[in-house]
N, C-alpha and C positions, 0 to 999 in steps of 0.2 A: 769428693773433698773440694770443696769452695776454692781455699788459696792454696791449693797445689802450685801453681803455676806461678802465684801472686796475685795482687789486685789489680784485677783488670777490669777497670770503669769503660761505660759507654762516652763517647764522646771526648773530649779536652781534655777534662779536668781530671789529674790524678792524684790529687790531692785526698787521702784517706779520712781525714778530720772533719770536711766538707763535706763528704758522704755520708758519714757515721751525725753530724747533726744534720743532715741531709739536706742542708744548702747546695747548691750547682752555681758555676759560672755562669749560665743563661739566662741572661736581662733579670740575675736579682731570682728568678723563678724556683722552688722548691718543687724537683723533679729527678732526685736523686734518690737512689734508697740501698738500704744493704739489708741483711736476715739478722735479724737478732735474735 
C-alpha cells in the first residue's frame, strides 16, 4: 500500500499538488513523479 504511512516525497518538497503535476522545487526541473 503506496500511502500507508502518507506521502513521502524524495527530497524538500512536500507539497502533494507539485508531485501529482510533477513539478519539484529544483531549479524549476521536472523530476518528481507519483503512479497513477
Amino acid at each position: 500500500m503506496i500511502f500507508r504511512d502518507g506521502f513521502a516525497s524524495h527530497g524538500n518538497n512536500r507539497n502533494l499538488q507539485q508531485h501529482i503535476r510533477d513539478d519539484s522545487c529544483a531549479s524549476g526541473s521536472r523530476d518528481s513523479t507519483i503512479l497513477r
